[in-house]
C-alpha positions in Angstrom: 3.6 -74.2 21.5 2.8 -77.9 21.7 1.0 -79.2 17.6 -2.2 -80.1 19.7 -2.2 -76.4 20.7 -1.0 -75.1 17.0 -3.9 -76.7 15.8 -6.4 -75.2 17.9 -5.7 -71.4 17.0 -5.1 -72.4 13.5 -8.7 -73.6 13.4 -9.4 -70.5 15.7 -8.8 -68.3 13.5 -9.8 -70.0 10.5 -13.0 -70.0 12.2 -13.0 -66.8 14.0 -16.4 -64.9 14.2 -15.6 -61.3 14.5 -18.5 -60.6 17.4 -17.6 -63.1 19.9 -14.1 -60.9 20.2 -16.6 -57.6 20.8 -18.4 -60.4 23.2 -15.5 -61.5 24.9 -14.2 -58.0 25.3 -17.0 -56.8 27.0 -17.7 -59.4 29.4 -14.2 -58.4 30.8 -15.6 -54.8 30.9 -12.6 -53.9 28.7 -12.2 -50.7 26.0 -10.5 -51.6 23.0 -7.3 -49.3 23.7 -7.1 -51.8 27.2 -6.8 -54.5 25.2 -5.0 -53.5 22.7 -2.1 -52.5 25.5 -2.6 -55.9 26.6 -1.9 -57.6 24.3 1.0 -55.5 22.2 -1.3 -54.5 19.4 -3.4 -50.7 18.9 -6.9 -49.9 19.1 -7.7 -49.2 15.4 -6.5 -53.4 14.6 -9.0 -54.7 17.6 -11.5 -52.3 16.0 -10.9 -54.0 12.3 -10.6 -57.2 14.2 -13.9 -56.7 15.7 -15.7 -55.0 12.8 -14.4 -58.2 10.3 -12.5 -56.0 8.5 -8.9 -58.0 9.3 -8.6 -61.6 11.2 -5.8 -61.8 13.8 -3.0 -63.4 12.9 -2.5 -66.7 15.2 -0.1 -65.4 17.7 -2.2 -62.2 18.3 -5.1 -64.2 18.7 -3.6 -66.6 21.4 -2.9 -63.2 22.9 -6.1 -61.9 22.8 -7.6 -65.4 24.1 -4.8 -64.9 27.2 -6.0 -61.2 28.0 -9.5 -61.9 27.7 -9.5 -65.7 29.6 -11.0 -67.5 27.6 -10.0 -70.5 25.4 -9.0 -69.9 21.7 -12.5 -71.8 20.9 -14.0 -69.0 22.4 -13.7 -67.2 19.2 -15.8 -69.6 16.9 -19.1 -69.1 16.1 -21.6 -68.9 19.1 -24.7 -70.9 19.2 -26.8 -68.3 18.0 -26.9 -65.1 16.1 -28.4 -63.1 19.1 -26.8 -59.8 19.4 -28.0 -57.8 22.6 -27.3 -54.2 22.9 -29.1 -50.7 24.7 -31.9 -51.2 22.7 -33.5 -54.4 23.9 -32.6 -53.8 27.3 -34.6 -52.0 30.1 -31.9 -50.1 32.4 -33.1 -48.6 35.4 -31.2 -45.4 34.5 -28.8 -44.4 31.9 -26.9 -41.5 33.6 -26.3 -43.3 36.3 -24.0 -45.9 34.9 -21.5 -46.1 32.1 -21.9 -47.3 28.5 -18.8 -50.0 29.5 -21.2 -51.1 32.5 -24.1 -51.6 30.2 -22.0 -53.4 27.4 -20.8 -55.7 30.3 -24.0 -56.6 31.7 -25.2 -57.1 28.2 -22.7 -59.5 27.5 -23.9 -61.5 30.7 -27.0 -61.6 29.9 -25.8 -63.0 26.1 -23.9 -65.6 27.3 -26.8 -66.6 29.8 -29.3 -66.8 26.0 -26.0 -69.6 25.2 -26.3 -71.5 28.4 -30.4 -71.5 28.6 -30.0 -72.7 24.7 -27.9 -75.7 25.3 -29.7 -76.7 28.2 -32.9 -76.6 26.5 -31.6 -78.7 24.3 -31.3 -81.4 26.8 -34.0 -80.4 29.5 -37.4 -79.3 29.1 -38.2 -75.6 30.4 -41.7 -74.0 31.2 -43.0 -72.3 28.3 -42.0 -68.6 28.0 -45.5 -67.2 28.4 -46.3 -63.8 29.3 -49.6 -61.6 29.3 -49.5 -58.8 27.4 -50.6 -55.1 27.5 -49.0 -53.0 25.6 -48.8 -49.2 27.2 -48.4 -46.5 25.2 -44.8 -44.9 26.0 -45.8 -41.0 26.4 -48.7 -42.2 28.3 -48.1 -40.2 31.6 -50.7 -40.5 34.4 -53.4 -42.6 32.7 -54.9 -45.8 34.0 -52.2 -48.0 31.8 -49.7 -49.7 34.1 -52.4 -50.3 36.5 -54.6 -52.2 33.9 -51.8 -54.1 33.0 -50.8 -54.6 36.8 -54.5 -56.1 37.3 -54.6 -58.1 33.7 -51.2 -59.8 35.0 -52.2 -61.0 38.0 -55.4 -62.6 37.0 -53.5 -64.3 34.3 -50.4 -65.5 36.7 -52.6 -65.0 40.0 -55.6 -66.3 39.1 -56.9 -63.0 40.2 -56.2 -63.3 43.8 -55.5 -59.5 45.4 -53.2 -61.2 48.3 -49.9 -60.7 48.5 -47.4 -62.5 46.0 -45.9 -65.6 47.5 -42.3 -65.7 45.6 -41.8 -63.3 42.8 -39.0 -65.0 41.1 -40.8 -67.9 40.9 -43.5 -66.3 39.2 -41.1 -65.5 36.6 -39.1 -68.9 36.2 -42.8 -70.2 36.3 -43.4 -68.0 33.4 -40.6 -69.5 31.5 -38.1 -66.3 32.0 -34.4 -66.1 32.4 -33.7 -64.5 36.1 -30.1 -64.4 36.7 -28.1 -62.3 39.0 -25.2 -60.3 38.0 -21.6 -61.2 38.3 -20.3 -58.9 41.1 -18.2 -56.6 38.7 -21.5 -55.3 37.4 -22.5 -53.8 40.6 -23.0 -50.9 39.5 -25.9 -51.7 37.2 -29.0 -51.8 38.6 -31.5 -54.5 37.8 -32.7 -54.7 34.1 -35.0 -56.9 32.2 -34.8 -58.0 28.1 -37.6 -59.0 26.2 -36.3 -60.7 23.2 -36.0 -64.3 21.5 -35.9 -66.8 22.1 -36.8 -65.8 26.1 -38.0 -63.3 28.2 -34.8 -62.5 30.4 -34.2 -60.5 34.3 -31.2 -59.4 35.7 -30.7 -58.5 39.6 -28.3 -56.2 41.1 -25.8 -58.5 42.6 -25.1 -56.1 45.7 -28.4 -54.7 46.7 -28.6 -57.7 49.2 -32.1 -56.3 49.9 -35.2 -58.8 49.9 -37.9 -56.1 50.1 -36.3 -54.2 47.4 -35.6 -57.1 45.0 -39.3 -58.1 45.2 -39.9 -54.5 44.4 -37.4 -55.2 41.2 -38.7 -58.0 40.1 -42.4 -56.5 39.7 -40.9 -53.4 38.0 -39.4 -55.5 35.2 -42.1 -57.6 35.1 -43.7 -54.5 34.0 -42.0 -53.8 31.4 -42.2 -57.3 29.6 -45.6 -57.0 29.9 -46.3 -53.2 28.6 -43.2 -52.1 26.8 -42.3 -54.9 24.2 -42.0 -52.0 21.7 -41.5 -49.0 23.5 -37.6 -47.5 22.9 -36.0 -48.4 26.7 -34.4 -45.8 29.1 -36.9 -43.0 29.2 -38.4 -41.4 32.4 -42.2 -41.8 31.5 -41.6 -45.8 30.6 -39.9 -45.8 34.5 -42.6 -44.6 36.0 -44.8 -46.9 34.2 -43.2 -49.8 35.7 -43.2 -48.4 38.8 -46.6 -48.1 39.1 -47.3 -51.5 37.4 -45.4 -53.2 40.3 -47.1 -50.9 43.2 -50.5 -51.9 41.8 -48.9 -56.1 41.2 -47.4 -56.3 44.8 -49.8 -54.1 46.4 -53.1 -54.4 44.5 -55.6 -51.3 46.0 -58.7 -54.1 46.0 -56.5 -56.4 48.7 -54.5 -53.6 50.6 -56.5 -50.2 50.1 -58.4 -51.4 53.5 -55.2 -52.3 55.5 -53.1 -49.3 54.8 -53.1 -46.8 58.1 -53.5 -42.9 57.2 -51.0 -41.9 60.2 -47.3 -43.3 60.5 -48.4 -46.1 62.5 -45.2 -48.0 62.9 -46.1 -51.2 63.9 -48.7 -51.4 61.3 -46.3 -50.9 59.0 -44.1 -53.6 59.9 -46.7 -56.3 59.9 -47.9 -55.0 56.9 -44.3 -55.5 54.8 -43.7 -59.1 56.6 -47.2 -60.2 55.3 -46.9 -58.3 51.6 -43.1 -58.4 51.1 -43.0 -54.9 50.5 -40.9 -52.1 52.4 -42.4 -49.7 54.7 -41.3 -47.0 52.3 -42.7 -48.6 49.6 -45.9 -49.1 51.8 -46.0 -45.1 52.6 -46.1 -44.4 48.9 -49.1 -46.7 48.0 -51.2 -44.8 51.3 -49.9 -41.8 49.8 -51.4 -42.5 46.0 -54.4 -44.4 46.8 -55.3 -41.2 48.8 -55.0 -42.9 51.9 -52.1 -40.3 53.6 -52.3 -37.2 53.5 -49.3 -35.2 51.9 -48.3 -33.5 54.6 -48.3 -36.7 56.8 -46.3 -38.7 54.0 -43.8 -36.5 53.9 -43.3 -36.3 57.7 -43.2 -39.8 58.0 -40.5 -40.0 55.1 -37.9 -37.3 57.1 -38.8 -39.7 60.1 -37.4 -42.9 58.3 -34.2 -40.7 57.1 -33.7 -39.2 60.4 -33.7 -42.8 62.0 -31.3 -44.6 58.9 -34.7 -46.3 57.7 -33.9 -45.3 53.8 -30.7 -46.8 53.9 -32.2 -50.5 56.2 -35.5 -50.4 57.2 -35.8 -52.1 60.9 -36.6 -55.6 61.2 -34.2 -58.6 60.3 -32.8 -59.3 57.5 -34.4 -62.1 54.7 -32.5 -64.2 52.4 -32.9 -62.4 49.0 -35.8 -65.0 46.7 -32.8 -66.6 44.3 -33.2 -68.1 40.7 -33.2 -71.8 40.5 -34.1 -72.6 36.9 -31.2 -72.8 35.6 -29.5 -74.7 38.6 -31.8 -77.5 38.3 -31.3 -77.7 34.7 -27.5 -78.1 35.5 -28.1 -80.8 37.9 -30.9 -82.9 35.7 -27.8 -82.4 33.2 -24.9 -83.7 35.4 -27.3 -86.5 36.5 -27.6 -87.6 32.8 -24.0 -87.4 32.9 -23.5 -84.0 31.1 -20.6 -82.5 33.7 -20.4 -78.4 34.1 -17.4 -79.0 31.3 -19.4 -80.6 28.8 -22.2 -77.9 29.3 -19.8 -75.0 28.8 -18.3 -76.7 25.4 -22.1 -77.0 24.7 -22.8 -73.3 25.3 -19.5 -71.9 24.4 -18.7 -69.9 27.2 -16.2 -70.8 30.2 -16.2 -72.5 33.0 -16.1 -69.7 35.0 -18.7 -67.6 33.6 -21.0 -70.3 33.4 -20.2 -71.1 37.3 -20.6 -66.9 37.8 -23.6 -67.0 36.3 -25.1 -70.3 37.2 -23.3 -71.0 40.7 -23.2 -74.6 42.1 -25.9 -75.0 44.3 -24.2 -76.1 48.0 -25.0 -78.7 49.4 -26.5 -79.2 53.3 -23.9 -80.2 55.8 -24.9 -83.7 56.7 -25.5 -84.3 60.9 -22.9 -86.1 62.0 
């Protein structure tokens, strides 16, 4: 080991903060006994190491910075004291992933607070405003997510009852985090957090589905807007997002009159091309706005599974809406002469998760 590199774990673990091991650890989706075994040690010491009951002695903490790929900096003090965990986060459904999933994703979306932070420090972002109208969680089949659907888009819509032009912009123009997830969190589906010091959406990284991600986006906006102190993860709060994005996408005063009552197919397709909306999801609104019958929803649902429609709906395929908030920022940074390098020192993350997180932009191929 070289003095230059002596020096920097001494000062590691002279300055080692306890949380950004836990941090480090789960952005690598790891459980402690895993990196314990990786790095020659057991799980009770990473647990003391993580609680701040012991600090690693240097050699063990090079180790740990080799298992977990990250520099021995890594381990200082982050940039802020934000600690994100289940309960600020709005997860689709708890059963359906694993606690090591959600810890993982979490950890993204912490390190994305880091980045956003020390790029606001050197660019100006829009200000994080959202409407509010707070829903009340047991609240089952009352008029709540709808009259919150309706207050939102005359705040961000000025009221219009067409279709939305490009949900994720409406969020970044809201001043909101919207990220998608590094591709090891497949698994988790999209999620939104509503602390300090912004508003912050995840996407599914492997949906690949315009129509749905639309669908996403509205659902979380749905939450920031009714449930900034309701407890995450129940059924009821679900539903109430669902609804508040069926009645934000598809509001019944601008598509109540174009809806068919019959499967009309072709209808249908012109109908999600203009409202970026599936036809599945376009079945459900004539269904609850008493449009459809029952009977003739239903049928027209085993029609769309008999013919692969639940799995891709017919039509071709759209580039998903992507986030470009953060890119910019990146690129008004490197313009000022602040490289990817510098940022990541800035934010204290790596390279490579702030390039996951943040990917550079490519270029177009010039015409030769």
């Amino acid at each position: 080991m070289s003095d230059r590199t002596a020096d920097r774990v001494a000062e590691a673990r002279l300055l080692f903060d306890c949380e950004r091991l836990t941090l480090a650890r789960r952005l690598r989706g790891l459980r402690k006994n895993q990196l314990a075994q990786a790095v020659g040690t057991t799980p009770t010491a990473i647990g003391q190491y993580e609680a701040g009951v012991h600090r690693p002695a240097e050699k063990t903490l090079s180790r740990l910075a080799i298992a977990l790929g990250v520099p021995v900096e890594f381990f200082h003090a982050g940039r802020s004291p934000v600690t994100l965990d289940s309960a600020h986060a709005h997860f689709r459904s708890l059963r359906s992933t694993t606690q090591i999933e959600r810890d993982q994703a979490l950890a993204y979306g912490r390190i994305a607070t880091d980045i956003a932070g020390a790029l606001e420090d050197l660019v100006e972002f829009p200000a994080a405003e959202l409407p509010e109208h707070p829903v009340q969680p047991d609240e089952i089949a009352g008029p709540g997510p709808v009259e919150a659907a309706r207050l939102a888009r005359k705040a961000l819509l000025s009221g219009e009852d067409g279709p939305v032009p490009h949900m994720v912009r409406l969020l970044e123009g809201c001043g909101v985090i919207v990220l998608i997830l590094p591709p090891s969190t497949e698994r988790v589906d999209a999620f939104s957090i509503g602390a300090h010091p912004r508003p912050m959406v995840m996407f599914n990284p492997a949906k690949g589905d315009y129509w749905r991600n639309r669908f996403d986006g509205a659902h979380e906006l749905g939450h920031l807007v009714m449930h900034a102190d309701a407890e995450p993860g129940s059924k009821v709060i679900e539903d109430q997002a669902h609804r508040f994005a069926a009645e934000f996408l598809m509001p019944e005063t601008g598509i109540a009159g174009e809806l068919p009552a019959t499967a009309d197919w072709s209808r249908l397709a012109a109908l999600k091309a203009s409202w970026g909306v599936s036809m599945a999801a376009l079945l459900f609104r004539a269904r609850t706005l008493g449009i459809m019958k029952e009977s003739t929803y239903r049928n027209a649902m085993s029609v769309m599974a008999a013919r692969g429609w639940r799995r891709q709906e017919p039509g071709p395929a759209k580039p998903l809406e992507g986030p470009t908030m953060l890119t910019r920022a990146v690129e008004l940074t490197a313009v000022s002469g602040i490289d990817r390098d510098a940022l990541a020192d800035r934010a204290r993350v790596t390279r490579a998760d702030l390039d996951l997180l943040v990917p550079v932009r490519a270029r177009p191929a010039l015409d030769g």
